[in-house]
N, C-alpha and C positions, 0 to 999 in steps of 0.2 A: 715322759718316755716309757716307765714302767708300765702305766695304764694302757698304751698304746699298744704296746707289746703282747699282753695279756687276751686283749680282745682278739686274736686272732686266732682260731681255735678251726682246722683244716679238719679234724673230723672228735665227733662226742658219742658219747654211749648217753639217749632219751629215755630212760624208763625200760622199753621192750625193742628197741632196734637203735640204730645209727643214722645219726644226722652227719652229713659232710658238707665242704662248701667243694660246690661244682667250679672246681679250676678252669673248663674250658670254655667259661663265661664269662672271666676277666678279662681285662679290669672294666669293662663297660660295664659288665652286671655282678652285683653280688646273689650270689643262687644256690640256695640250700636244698640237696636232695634228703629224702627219708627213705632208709636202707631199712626193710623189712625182712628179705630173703636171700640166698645166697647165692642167686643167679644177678640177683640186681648188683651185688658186691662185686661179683667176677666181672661183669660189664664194666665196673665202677672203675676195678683196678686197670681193664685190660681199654678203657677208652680214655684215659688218663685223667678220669674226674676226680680221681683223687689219683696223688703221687708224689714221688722222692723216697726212698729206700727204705726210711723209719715209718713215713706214712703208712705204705703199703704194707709192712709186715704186721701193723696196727690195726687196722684195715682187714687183713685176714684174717686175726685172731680175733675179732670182732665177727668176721663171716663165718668162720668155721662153727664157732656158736649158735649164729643164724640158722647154720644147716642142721646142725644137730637136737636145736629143742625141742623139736614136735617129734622125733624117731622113737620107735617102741620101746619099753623098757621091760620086757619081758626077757631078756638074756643080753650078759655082754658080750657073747665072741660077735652074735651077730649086731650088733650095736657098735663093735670096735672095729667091723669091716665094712660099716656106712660110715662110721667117721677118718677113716682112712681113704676112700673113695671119695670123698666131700674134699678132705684136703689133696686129693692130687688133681681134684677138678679145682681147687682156688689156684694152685702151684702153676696150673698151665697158663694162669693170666699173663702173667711176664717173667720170661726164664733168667735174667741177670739176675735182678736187684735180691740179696743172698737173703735179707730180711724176711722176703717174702718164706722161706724154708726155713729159717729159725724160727718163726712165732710158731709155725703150724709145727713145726717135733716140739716147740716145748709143750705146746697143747696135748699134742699126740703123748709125749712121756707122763704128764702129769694123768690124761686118764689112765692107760697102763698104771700108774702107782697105784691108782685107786680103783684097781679093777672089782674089789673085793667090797665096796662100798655099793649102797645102792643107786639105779641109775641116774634119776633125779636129784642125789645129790652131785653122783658125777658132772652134770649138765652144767650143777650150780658153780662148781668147782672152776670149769669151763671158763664162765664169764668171768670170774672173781681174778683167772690168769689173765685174761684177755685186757680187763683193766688194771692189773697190774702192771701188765705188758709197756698201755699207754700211760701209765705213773711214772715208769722207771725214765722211759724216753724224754719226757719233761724235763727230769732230776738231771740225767745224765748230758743234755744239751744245753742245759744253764751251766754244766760246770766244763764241758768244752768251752765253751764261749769264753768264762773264768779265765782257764787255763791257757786261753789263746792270745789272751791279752797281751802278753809278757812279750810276744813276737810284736809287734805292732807299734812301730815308733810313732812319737806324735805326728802332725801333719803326714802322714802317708797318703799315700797315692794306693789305693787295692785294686788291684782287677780279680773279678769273679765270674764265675761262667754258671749258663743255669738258672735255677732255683734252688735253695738250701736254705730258707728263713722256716718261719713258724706253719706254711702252706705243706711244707714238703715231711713235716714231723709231726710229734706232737705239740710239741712250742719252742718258739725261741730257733729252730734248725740248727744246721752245723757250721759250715760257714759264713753264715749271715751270723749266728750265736755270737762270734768272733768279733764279728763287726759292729753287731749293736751293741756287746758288752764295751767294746774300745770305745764306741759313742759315751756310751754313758759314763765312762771314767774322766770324760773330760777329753779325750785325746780329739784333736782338730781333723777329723779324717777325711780323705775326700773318694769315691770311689767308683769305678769303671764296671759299666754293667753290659756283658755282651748279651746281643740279641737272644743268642742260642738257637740259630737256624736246625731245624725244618718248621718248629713248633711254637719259638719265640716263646719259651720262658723264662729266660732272661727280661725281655721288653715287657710281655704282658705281666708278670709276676714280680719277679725281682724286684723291677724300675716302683712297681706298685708298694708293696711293703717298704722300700726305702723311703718312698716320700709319705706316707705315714708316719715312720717314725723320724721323719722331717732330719736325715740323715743326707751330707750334701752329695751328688750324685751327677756322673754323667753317662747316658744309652747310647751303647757304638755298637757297630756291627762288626759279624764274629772276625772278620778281615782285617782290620785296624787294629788288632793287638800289636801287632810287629811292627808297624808305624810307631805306636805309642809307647812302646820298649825304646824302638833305635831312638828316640827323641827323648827319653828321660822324665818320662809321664808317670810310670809305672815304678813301687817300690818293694811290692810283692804282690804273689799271686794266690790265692785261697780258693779252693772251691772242695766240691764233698766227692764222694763216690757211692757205687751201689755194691761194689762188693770189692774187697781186700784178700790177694793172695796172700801164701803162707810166706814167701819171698819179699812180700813188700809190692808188688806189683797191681795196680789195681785198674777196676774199670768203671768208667764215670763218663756219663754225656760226651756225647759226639764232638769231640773239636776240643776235648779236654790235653789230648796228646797234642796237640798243634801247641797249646800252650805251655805244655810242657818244654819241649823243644826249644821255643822261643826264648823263653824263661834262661834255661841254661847258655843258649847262645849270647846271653845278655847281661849273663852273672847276675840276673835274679832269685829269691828265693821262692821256692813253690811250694807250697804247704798245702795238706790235705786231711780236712777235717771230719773224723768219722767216731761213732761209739764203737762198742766192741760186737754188737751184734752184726756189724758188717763188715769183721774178719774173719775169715772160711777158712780155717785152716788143716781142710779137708783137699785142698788146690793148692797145687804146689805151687805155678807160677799164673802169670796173665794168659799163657796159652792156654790153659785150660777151664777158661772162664766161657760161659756161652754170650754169646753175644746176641741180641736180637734184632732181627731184622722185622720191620713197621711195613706199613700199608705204602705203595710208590704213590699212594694220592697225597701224603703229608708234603714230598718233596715237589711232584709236579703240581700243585694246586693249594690255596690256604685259603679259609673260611669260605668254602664252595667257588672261590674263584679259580680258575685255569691261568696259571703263570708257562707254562713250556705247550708245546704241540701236542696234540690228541695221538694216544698210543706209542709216546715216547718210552723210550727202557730206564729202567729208573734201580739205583742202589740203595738201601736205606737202611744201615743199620743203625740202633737206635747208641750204640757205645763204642767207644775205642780204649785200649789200653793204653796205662801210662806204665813206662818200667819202672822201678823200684829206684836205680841209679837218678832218675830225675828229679824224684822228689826227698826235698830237704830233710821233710818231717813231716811226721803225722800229729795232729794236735788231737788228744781224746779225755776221755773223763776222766782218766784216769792220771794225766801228766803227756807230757810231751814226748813222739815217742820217734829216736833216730836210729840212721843210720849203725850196724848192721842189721836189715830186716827180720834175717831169716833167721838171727837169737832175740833181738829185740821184741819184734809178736808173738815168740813164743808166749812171755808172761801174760801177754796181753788180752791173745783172739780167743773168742769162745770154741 
């Protein structure tokens, strides 16, 4: 199980640029791109070859690097106002997921500290955050997974939404953390994987990392929760998010509020597994989270084929919010974290 787990590595720093595994190949192909420049990163981010909240802010501070190694080193203001323009062209990849705006200001403060150094060592400085960045995310998603255990009665029934395993982070994920780590304690788990329409990364992804880690599993589509709630299938509910208000409010995958809902209508527990780099508690509540809205070709059409009529009107945003009152608890690196939000994350959010 360990070995299995380890092999799954969504994105690396090779010598002089980034290697990632192209997500929108699975699971028919395994497909690694080589990330040399920071226009290839921003495609990377914004056509979802790579992704999940931890990924992408990994991912940028990996690109922001990209952009800036070859820039002049004959002066810093004008060096600190290419690497500020770098990072608001990585930021417009995808406006939710809060990751993406933490790697890039920690990048951003760490050169400001070191303004008074010279540039190439600033550059060096750069990378050495960037991979600390994907250290830390490692560390801090084996010890969610840890700490998530303790929810997780034996034989349970989980349902998850999405992707949140080792594809969406640097290893191990948030959600799935939870689940493999309960696998590996011995506990008898069984678990429910929604498709995750418009994009199916629940089916192509999810479905894929559980039967590698030969974890037992059944693929439903996002509509069969509520069946499998009223029927006594389900014993809780885990999935991650892309960003965490100051309230406890957050927003996570499309269809995540649906289950939220559900959840409580059923006297389920809902749990939501995140580090702390994706509490903002700069947002006060879910209303003032951005939401994004995607391409209407993901909803009327999937892998070049046409599912709905030609020049249909089409809605798509890529999140919805769940309120704060819905969910149980937050499982983080940190300890488990409840109910009241708005004191509770204070200790917590960055």
């Amino acid at each position: 199980m360990q070995q299995e787990l380890a092999v799954i590595q969504s994105i690396e720093w090779r010598d002089d640029h980034v290697r990632i595994l192209d997500q929108t190949f699975l699971p028919g192909r395994t497909v690694y791109m080589d990330i040399r420049d920071v226009g290839r990163m921003w495609e990377a981010i914004k056509k979802l070859r790579v992704r999940g909240a931890p990924a992408i802010g990994i991912a940028a501070a990996y690109g922001l690097y990209l952009g800036i190694k070859d820039l002049p080193e004959n002066n810093f203001p004008g060096f600190e106002v290419e690497v500020n323009r770098i990072a608001d062209y990585l930021a417009s990849s995808r406006p939710t997921a809060v990751n993406l705006f933490w790697a890039l200001d920690r990048i951003k403060m760490t050169i400001h500290a070191h303004r008074n150094e010279k540039i190439n060592l600033i550059k060096e400085r750069v990378l050495k955050t960037a991979q600390t960045i994907h250290e830390e995310d490692k560390r801090m998603c084996k010890q969610i997974g840890l700490n998530g255990v303790e929810l997780i009665p034996d034989q349970a029934n989980i349902l998850t939404h999405c992707n949140t395993g080792g594809l969406a982070t640097g290893q191990y994920g948030t959600a799935l953390s939870v689940i493999y780590h309960a696998h590996e304690s011995g506990n008898k788990i069984h678990v429910w994987v929604d498709e995750t329409r418009p994009l199916l990364q629940g089916a192509r992804l999810t479905a894929w990392e559980l039967m590698r880690a030969e974890i037992p599993m059944h693929l439903v589509t996002d509509s069969m929760a509520g069946h499998l709630m009223s029927t006594g299938k389900v014993d809780l509910v885990i999935v991650g998010t892309d960003r965490v208000a100051a309230n406890g409010d957050m927003a996570n995958k499309i269809g995540t509020y649906s289950l939220a809902v559900l959840a409580k209508h059923h006297g389920i527990p809902f749990y939501c597994a995140t580090p702390a780099s994706t509490v903002d508690m700069n947002i006060e509540t879910g209303a003032d989270i951005p939401i994004e809205e995607r391409d209407p070709k993901e909803v009327s059409g999937y892998n070049g084929h046409d599912v709905a009529p030609a020049k249909v009107q089409v809605y798509n945003p890529a999140f919805d919010v769940t309120p704060a009152e819905l969910i149980t608890a937050f499982i983080t690196e940190k300890g488990i974290i409840r109910p009241p939000y708005n004191e509770t994350l204070k200790v917590f959010g960055s």
